[in-house]
N, C-alpha and C positions, 0 to 999 in steps of 0.2 A: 504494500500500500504506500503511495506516497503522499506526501506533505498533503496536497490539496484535496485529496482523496480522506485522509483525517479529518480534517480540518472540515470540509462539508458534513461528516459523520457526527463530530461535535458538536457544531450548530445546529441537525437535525434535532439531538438528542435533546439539547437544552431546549430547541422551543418544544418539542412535544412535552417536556416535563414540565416546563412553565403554564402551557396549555391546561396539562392536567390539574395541575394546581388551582389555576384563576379558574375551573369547572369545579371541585369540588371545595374550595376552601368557604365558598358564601353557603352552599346548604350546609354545613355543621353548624352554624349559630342563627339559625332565622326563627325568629320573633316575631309577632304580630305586625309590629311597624314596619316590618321588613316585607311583608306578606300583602300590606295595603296596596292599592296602586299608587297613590300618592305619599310620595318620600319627601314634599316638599314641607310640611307643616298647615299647609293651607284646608281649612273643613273641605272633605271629596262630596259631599253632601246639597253643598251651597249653592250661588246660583252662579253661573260661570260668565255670568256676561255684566261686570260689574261694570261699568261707565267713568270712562279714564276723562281725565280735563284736559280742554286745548290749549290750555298750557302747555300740558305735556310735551303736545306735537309741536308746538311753538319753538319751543325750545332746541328742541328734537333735530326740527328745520332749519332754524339756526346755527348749530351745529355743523348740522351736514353740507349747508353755504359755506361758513367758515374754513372746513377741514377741505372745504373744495379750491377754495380761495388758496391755501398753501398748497394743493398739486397744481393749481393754474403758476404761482407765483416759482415751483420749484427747477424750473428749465432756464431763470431769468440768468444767474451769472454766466451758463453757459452763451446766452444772447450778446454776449458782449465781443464775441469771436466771430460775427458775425458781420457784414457789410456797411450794415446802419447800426449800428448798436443802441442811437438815440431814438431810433423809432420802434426797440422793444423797451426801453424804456418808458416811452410813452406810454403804450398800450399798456405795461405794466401798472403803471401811474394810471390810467381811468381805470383798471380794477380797482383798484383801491379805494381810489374816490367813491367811485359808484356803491362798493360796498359800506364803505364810513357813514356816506349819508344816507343809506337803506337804516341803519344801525344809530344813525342820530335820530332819526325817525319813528324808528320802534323804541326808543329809549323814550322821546318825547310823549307819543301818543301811550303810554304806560304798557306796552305788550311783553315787556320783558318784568314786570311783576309778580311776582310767584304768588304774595296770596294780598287781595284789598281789603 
């Protein structure tokens, strides 16, 4: 047998023993809470369609602008090897803008509020 030939016979053996394991180590201790369907803590009983606030997704939206905002703005140093390099700068610069005052906006009219 050579090296590689080992060596694949090893890592067979250890995942099927690990397998084995992670299959039988959770039925030796199972408990009622374990047996529920619900592991989370939350009554299974309840009504499942509780009614979230648009806050929530407000926020949510905001976010996801935001984190979109740094993959738009993340190519900019590379823009500077580039021909014009002041006119990714610009366009840079109206994201910005344009996002700031979406964001003065929702600051002013109170939609970034969590509770009134």
């Amino acid at each position: 047998m050579n090296a590689f030939t080992s060596m694949i016979m090893v890592y067979m053996t250890l995942c099927i023993i690990l397998a084995l394991i992670s299959f039988w180590l959770p039925l030796i201790n199972s408990d009622q809470e374990k047996l529920s369907p619900y592991e989370c803590g939350f009554d299974p009983l309840g009504s499942a369609r509780l009614p979230f606030s648009l806050r929530f997704f407000l926020v949510a939206i905001l976010f996801l602008l935001f984190d979109l905002e740094i993959a738009l703005l993340l190519p900019l140093p590379w823009g500077n090897h580039l021909l014009n390099p002041t006119m990714t700068f610009m366009w840079a610069s109206i994201v910005l803008i344009l996002l700031t005052l979406g964001l003065i906006y929702e600051w002013a009219q109170g939609g970034l509020e969590w509770a009134e």
